[in-house]
C-alpha positions in Angstrom: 0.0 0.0 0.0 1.3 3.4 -0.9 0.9 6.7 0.1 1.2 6.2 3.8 3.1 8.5 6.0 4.2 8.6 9.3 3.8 12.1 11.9 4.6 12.6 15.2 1.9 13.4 17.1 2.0 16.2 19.6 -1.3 16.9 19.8 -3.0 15.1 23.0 -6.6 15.8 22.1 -5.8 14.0 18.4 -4.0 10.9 19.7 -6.6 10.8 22.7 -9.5 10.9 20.0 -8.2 8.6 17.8 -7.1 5.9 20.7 -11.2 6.3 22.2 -12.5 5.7 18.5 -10.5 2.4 18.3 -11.3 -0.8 19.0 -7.5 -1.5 20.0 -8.0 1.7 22.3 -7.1 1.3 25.7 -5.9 3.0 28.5 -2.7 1.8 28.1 -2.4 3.9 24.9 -4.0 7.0 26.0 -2.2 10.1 26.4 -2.6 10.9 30.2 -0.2 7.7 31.1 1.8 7.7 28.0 3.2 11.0 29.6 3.8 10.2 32.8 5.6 6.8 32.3 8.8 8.8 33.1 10.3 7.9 29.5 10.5 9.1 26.3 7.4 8.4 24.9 6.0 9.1 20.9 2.8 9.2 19.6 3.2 8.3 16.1 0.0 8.7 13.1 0.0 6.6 10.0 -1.6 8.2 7.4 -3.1 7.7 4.0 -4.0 10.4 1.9 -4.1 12.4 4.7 -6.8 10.2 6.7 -5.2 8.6 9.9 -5.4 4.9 9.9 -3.9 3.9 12.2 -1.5 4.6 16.1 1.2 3.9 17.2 2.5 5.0 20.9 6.4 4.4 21.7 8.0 3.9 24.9 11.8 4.2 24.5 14.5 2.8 27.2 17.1 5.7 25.5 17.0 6.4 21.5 17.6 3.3 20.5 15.7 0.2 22.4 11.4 0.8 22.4 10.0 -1.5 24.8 6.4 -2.2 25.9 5.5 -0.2 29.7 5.3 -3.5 32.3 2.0 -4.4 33.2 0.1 -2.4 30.6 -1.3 -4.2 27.6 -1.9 -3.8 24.1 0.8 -0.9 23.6 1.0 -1.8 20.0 0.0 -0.4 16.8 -4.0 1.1 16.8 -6.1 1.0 13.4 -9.0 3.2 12.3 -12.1 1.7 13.0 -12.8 2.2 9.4 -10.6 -0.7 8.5 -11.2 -2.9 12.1 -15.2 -3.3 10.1 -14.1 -4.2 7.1 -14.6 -7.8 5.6 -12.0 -10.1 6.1 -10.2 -9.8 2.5 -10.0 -6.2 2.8 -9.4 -5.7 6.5 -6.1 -8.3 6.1 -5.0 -6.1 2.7 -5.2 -2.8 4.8 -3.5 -4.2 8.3 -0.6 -6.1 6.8 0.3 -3.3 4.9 0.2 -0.5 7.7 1.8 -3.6 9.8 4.6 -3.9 7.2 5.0 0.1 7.1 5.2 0.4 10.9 7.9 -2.4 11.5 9.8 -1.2 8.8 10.1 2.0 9.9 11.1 0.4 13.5 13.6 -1.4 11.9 15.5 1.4 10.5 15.1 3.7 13.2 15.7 1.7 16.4 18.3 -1.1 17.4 15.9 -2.8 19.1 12.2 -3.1 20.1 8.9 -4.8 21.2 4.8 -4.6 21.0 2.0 -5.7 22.8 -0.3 -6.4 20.3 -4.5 -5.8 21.3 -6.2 -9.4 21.0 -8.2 -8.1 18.3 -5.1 -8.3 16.0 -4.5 -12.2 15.3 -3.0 -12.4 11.6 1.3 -11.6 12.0 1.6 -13.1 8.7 3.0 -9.4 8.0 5.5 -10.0 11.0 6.6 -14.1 9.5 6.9 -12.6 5.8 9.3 -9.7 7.0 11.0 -12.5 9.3 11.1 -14.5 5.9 13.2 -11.7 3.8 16.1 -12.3 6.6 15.1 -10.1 9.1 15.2 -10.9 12.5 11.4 -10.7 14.0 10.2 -13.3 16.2 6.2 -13.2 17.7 5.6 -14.5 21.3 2.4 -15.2 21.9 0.8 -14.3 25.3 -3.5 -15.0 25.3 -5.7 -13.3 27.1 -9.4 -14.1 27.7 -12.7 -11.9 27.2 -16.0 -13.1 28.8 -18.9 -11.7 28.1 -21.3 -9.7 31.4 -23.5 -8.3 29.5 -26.5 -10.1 30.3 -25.0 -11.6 33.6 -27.5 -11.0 36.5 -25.9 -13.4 39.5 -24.2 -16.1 40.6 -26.8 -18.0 41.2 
């Protein structure tokens, strides 16, 4: 996929929009903690033809190693709910590309660096088909498990 681009983000209310709007969205990626970690921190926007589709929040240990904050989750790369509602074909088209934007820009920027990925995002064929061109990228899979409340009404 062409045209993307890459900003960083300085504008709280933006990335703070954008992260809410998301279905990866959590806390974790919100502006209010990103700046008080007590690191450097980045707010990165991907975007295509000027649209934003998709996040991506940085924590750096110095300028060259980006690691994920212990103990918060999913402080990996956000998409545009736009794409998170698209069919399958299309949603795997527009996620492996941004995917394959995002880690090459990582690679060519920082030494090092890891992502907690949001459940929602299952397919890392983008990751195995860098890792396949000689690149050193390796996935570790960690699960986590969603039940459903909504209609809970005791325990009974």
């Amino acid at each position: 996929m062409k045209d993307l681009s890459l900003e960083l983000c300085t504008d709280d209310v933006v990335w703070d929009d954008f992260v809410v709007a998301s279905e990866q969205g959590s806390v974790f990626v919100k502006s209010c903690l990103l700046n008080e970690i007590g690191n450097i921190t980045h707010k990165y926007l991907i975007r295509k033809a000027g649209r934003i589709v998709a996040g991506l929040p940085l924590c750096l240990i110095n300028e060259e190693i980006i690691f994920p904050v212990p103990f918060c989750y999913y402080q990996g790369i956000i998409f545009d709910n736009s794409i998170n509602h698209l069919n399958q074909s299309r949603k795997f088209t527009w996620t492996s590309n941004i995917l394959d934007f995002v880690l090459r820009f990582l690679m060519s920027k920082y030494q090092s660096f890891g992502l907690t990925l949001h459940h929602s995002i299952f397919d890392l064929r983008a990751i195995n088909w860098l890792s396949d061109e000689g690149h050193e990228l390796f996935t570790e899979p960690r699960y986590t498990a969603i039940i459903d409340l909504t209609n809970f009404e005791s325990v009974e």
